[in-house]
C-alpha positions as CSV (number, residue, x, y, z in Angstrom):
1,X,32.7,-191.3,-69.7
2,X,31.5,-188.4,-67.5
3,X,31.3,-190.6,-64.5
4,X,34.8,-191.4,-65.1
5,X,36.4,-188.0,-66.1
6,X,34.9,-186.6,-62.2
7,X,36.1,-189.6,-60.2
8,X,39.3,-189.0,-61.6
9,X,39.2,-185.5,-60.2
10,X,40.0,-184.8,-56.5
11,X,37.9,-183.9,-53.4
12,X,37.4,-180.3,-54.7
13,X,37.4,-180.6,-58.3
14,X,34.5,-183.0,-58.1
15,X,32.3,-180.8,-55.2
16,X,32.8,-177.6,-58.6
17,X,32.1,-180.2,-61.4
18,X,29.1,-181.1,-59.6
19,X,28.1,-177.2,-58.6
20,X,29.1,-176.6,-62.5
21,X,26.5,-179.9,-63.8
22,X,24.1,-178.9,-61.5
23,X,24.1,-175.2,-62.7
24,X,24.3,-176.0,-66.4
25,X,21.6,-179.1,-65.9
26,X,19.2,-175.9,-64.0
27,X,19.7,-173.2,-67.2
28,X,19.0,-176.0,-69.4
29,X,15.5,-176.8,-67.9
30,X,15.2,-173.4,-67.4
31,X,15.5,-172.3,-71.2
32,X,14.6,-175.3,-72.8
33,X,18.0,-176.1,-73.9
34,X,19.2,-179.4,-74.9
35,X,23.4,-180.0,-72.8
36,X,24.5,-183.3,-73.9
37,X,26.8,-184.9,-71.2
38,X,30.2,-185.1,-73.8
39,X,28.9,-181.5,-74.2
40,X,29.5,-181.0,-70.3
41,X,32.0,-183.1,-69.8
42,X,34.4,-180.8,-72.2
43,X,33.2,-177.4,-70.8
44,X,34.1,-178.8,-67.8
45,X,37.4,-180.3,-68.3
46,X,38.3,-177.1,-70.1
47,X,37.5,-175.7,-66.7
48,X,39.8,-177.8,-64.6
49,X,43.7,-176.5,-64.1
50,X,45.9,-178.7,-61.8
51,X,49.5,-178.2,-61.1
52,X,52.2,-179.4,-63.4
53,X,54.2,-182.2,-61.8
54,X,58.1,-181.3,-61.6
55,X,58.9,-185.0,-62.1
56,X,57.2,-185.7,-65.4
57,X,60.1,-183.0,-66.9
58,X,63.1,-184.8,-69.1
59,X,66.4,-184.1,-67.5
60,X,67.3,-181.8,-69.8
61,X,69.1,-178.5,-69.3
62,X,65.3,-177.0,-68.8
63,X,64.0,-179.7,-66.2
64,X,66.8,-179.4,-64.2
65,X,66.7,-175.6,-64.0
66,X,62.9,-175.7,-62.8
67,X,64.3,-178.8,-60.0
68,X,66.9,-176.6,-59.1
69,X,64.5,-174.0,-58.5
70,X,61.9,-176.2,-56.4
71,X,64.8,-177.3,-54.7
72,X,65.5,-173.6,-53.7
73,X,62.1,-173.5,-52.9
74,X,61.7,-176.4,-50.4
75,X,65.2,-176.1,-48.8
76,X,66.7,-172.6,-49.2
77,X,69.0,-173.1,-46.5
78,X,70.8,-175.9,-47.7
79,X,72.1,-173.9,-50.7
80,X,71.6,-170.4,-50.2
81,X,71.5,-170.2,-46.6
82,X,73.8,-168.3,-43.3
83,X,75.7,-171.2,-43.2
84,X,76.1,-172.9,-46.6
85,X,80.0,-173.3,-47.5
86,X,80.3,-170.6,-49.7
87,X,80.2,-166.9,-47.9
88,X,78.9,-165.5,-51.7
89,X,76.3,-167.9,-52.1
90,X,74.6,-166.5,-48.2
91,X,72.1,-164.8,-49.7
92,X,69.3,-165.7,-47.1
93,X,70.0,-164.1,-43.7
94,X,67.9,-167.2,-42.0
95,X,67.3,-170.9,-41.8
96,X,64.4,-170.8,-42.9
97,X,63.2,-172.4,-45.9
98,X,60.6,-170.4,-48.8
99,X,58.8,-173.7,-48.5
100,X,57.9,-172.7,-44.9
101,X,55.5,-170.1,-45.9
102,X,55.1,-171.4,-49.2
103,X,53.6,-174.9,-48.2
104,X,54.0,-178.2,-50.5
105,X,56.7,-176.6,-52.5
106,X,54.8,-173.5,-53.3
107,X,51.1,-175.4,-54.9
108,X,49.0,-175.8,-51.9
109,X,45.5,-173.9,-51.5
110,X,45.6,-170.9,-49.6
111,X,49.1,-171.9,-48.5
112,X,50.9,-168.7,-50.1
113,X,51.1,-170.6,-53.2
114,X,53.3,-169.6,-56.1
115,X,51.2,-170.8,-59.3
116,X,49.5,-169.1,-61.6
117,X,51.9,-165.5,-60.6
118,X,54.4,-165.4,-63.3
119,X,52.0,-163.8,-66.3
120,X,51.1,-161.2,-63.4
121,X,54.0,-159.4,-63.2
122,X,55.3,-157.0,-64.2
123,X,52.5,-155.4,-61.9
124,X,52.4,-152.0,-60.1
125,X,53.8,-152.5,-56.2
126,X,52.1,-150.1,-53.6
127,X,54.9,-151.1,-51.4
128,X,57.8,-149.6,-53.8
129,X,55.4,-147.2,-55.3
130,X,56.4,-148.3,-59.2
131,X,56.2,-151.2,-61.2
132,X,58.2,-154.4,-59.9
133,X,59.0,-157.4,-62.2
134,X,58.9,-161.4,-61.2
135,X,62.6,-160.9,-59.9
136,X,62.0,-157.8,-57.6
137,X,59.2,-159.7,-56.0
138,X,61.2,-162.8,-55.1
139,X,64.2,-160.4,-53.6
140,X,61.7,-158.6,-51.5
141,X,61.0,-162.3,-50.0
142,X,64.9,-162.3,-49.6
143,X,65.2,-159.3,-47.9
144,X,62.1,-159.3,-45.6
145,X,61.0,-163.1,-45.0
146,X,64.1,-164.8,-45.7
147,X,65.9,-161.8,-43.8
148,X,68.6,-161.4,-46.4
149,X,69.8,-160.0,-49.1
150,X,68.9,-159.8,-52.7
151,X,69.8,-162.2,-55.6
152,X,71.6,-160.9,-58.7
153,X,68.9,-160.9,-61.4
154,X,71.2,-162.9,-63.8
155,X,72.3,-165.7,-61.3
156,X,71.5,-169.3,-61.3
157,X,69.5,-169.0,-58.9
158,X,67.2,-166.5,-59.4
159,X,66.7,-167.5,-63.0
160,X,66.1,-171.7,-61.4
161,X,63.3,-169.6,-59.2
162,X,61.7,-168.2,-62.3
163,X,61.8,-170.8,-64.1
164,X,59.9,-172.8,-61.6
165,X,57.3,-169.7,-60.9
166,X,56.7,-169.9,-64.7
167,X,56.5,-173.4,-64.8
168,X,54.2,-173.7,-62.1
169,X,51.8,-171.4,-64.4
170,X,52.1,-173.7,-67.4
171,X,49.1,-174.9,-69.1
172,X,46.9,-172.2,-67.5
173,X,44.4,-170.5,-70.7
174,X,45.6,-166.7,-70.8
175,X,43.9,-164.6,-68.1
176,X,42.6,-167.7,-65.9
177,X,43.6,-167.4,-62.4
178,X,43.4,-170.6,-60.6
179,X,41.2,-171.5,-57.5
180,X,43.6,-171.0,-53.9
181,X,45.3,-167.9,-54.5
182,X,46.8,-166.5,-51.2
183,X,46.0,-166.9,-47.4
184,X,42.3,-167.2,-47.9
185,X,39.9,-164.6,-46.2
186,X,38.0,-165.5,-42.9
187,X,35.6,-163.4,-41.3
188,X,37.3,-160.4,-39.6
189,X,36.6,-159.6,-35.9
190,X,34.7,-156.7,-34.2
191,X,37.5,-156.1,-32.2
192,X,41.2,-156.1,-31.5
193,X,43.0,-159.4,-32.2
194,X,44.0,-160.0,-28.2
195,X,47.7,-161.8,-27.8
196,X,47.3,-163.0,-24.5
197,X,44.1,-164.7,-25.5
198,X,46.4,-166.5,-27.9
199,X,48.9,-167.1,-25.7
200,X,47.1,-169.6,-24.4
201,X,45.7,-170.9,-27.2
202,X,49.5,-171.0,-28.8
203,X,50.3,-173.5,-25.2
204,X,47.8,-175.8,-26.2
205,X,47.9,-176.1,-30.0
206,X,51.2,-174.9,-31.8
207,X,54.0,-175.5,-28.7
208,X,54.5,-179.0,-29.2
209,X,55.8,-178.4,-32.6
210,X,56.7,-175.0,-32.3
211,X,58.5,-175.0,-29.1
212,X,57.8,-172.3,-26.1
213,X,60.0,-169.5,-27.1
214,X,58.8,-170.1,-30.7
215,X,62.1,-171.6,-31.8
216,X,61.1,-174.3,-34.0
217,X,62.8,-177.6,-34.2
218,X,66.0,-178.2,-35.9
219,X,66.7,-181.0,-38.3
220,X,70.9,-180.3,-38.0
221,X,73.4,-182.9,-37.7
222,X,76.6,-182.1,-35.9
223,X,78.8,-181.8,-39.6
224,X,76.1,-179.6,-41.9
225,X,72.5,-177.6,-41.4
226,X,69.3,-179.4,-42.5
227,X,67.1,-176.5,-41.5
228,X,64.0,-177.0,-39.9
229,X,61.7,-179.7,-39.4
230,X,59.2,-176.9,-38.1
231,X,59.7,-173.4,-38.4
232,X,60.5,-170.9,-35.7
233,X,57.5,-168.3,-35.5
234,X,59.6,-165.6,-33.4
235,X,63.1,-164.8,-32.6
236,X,66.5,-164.0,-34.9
237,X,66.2,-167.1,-37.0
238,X,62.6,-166.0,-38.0
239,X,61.3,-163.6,-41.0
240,X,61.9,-159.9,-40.1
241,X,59.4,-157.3,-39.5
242,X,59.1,-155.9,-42.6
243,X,57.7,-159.2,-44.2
244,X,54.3,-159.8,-45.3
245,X,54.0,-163.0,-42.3
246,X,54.2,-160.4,-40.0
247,X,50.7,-158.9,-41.0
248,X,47.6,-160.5,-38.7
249,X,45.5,-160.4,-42.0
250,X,47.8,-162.5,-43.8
251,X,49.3,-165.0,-41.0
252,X,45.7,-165.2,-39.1
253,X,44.3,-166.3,-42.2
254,X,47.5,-168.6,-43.3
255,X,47.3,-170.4,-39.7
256,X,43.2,-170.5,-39.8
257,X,43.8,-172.7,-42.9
258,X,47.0,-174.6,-43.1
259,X,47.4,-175.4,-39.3
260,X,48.1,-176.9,-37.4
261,X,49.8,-179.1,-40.0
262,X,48.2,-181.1,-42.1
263,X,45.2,-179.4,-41.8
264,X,43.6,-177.6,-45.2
265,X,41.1,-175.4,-46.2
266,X,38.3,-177.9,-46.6
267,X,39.0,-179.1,-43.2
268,X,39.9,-175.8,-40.6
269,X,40.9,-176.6,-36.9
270,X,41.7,-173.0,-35.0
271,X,38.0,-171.0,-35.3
272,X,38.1,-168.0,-36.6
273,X,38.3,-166.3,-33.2
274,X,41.4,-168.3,-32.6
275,X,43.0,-168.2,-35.3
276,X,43.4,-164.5,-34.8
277,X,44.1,-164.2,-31.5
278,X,47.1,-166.7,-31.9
279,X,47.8,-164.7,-35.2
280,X,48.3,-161.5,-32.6
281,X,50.0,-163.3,-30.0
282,X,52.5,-164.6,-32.9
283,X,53.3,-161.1,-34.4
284,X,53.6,-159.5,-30.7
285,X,56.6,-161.4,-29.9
286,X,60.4,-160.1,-30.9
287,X,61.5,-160.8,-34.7
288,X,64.6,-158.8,-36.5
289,X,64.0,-155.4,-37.8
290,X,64.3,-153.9,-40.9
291,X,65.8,-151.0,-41.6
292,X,63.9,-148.7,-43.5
293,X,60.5,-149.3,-43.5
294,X,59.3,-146.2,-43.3
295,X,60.1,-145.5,-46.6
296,X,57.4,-148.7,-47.8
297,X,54.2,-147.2,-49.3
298,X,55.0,-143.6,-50.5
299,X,51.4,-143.2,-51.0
300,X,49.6,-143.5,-47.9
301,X,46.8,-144.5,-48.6
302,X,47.6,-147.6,-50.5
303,X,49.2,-148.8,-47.3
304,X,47.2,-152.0,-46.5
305,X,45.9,-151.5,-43.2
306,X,47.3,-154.2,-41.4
307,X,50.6,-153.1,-42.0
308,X,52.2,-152.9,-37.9
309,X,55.0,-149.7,-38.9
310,X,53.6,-146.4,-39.9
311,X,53.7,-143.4,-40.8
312,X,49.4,-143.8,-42.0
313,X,47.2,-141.5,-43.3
314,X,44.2,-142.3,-41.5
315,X,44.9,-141.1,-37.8
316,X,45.0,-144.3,-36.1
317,X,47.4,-146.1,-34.1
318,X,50.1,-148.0,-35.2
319,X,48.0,-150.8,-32.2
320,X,45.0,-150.5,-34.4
321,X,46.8,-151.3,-37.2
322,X,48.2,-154.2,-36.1
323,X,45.7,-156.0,-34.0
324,X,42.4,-154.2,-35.3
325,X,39.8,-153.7,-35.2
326,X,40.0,-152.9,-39.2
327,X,36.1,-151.8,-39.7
328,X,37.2,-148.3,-38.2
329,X,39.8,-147.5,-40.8
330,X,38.3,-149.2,-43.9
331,X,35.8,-146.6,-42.7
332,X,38.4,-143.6,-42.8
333,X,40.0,-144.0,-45.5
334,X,36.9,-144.6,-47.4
335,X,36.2,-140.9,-46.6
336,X,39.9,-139.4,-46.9
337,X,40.6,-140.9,-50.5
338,X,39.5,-139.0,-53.8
C-alpha cells in the first residue's frame, strides 16, 4: 500500500515522502515510538497538494467560466489582445500572452505560478501603499506586463480570471501554501549583475529562440494573430518598465529555473553567474515606459531593492538598484528603518 501510494507520486513528491519517512522513521527510533506505515502513509498523503486538472470540470456554467479563464491565461492575445476584432475588448496593450511569464498555464514550480494566491488577498500592497484585492492584482499585470489597460471588475473576463485563480487553490487545507511559489531564490552575487557579460551569453543560449533584437517569434497567419510561439524579451511588443519581469531578482531567478525551455527547477542549465548576467543584459535593453512610476511605493522603504526607477531612501544609485550589488543596501536600510 505505501509502496504504491509514492510510486504514484511524481519526481518530487516521492524525494519529500521519502525526506518525510525517513524523518518520522529517525523520531520514532529516537523516542521509542511505535509509526505504523498506514499511520505514515495518511500523514503523508495529507501532506501532498497537486493542482486541480481543468479538464476533469463538467461543462457547466462553472467549468466553462474557469476554461474561459485559463484560456485568457494561455492566450491573452487571441481575445483580449491589440488586435482582437473588437476595439472594447483591447484590453492588453501587447501580444503577449499571461502564460508567458506564467508558465504551463499558470501551475509550474517557480514558474510565476498562480495557485495557491486567491485566499491571500485581500493583502496589503507596498507598491500602492493600501490594501489591494484578487482583481487589483491581476489589472496591475494588465497595465505593467501586459502593457494595457485595466479590466472592469464585473466583466467576463476578469471574473473567468478569478475563477480560475480560485480554482487553482481548490482543495488546499486553510493556511497551507504549496511548495513552488514564485521565481525561486538563487544565491545573489558579490557584485554588479554585468550586461555585456550576458550579452554574450544571451548569443549563445537564448538567440535561437528569442531572436537577436529580442523579438520573439510569431506564430501569425496572414488573416488573424496567434501570438507568439516564444516571447519577445525587449522592444514595444514586450512588458513595460514598470512590471515586476523587469526586476533582475525576479527575471534572473525566473530564467536560472525555467530556461531555457523545458528546463525546471530540479534540472537548472544557466549557473547562477549566468543567469544573472543575462538577467541584466535582458533588463538593459529598451521596453515601453510607464508613466507614473514614481508615484509606486509611497513608503520608501518598502521599495524592494531591485526596483530599476527611483526615488529610494537609501542613497544609492538608481545602477545599484538595478544590477546590484544588493548586500550594500540590505545593509542601509537595515540601519535607516525603525
Amino acid at each position: 500500500m505505501l509502496s504504491r501510494l509514492v510510486m504514484g507520486c511524481s519526481a518530487m513528491q516521492r524525494f519529500q515522502a521519502g525526506y518525510f519517512f525517513r524523518t518520522i522513521g529517525f523520531v520514532a527510533a529516537v523516542f521509542g515510538m511505535a509509526v505504523s506505515g498506514q499511520a505514515i502513509a495518511q500523514t503523508a498523503s495529507a501532506n501532498i497538494w497537486t493542482v486541480p486538472e481543468v479538464g476533469a470540470l463538467p461543462l457547466d456554467a462553472y467549468g466553462l467560466q474557469v476554461r474561459r479563464g485559463r484560456d485568457l491565461i494561455t492566450a491573452t492575445y487571441a481575445h483580449i489582445g491589440p488586435e482582437v476584432p473588437d476595439p472594447a475588448k483591447r484590453f492588453a496593450g501587447n501580444n503577449l500572452a499571461c502564460g508567458n511569464c506564467h508558465l504551463q498555464a499558470g501551475t509550474k514550480k517557480f514558474g510565476l505560478p498562480i495557485f495557491g494566491l486567491f485566499d491571500l488577498f485581500p493583502q496589503y500592497s507596498a507598491r500602492r501603499g493600501a490594501e489591494i484585492t484578487i482583481e487589483d492584482r491581476i489589472n496591475s499585470c494588465m497595465v505593467r506586463s501586459m502593457n494595457g489597460r485595466q479590466l472592469p471588475n464585473d466583466g467576463p473576463e476578469m471574473q473567468a480570471l478569478v475563477a480560475y485563480v480560485r480554482f487553482l487553490s481548490s482543495g488546499m487545507a486553510p493556511g497551507q501554501k504549496p511548495q513552488g511559489l514564485g521565481a525561486g531564490a538563487m544565491p545573489e552575487l558579490d557584485r554588479a549583475a554585468d550586461p555585456e557579460r550576458g550579452k554574450g551569453i544571451y548569443a549563445n543560449t537564448c538567440l535561437a529562440c528569442h531572436n537577436t533584437d529580442g523579438s520573439g517569434i510569431r506564430r501569425s497567419l496572414p488573416t488573424t494573430d496567434l501570438g507568439y510561439m516564444v516571447p519577445p524579451l525587449w522592444g514595444s511588443d514586450s512588458f513595460n518598465d514598470g512590471a515586476g519581469m523587469a526586476r533582475l531578482i525576479t527575471i534572473a531567478n525566473f530564467l536560472h529555473f525555467n530556461m531555457p525551455h523545458g528546463v525546471d527547477y530540479l534540472d537548472p542549465r544557466l549557473s547562477v553567474e549566468d543567469a544573472w548576467d543575462v538577467a541584466a543584459y535582458v533588463i538593459s535593453q529598451p521596453r515601453p515606459q510607464k508613466a507614473g512610476l514614481d508615484k509606486d511605493f509611497p513608503d520608501l522603504l518598502k521599495k524592494p531593492i531591485d526596483t530599476p526607477y527611483g526615488p529610494y531612501a537609501d542613497g544609492f544609485s538608481e545602477q545599484q538598484h538595478k544590477y546590484g550589488p544588493y548586500a550594500p543596501i540590505r545593509a542601509a536600510l537595515a540601519r535607516i528603518k525603525p
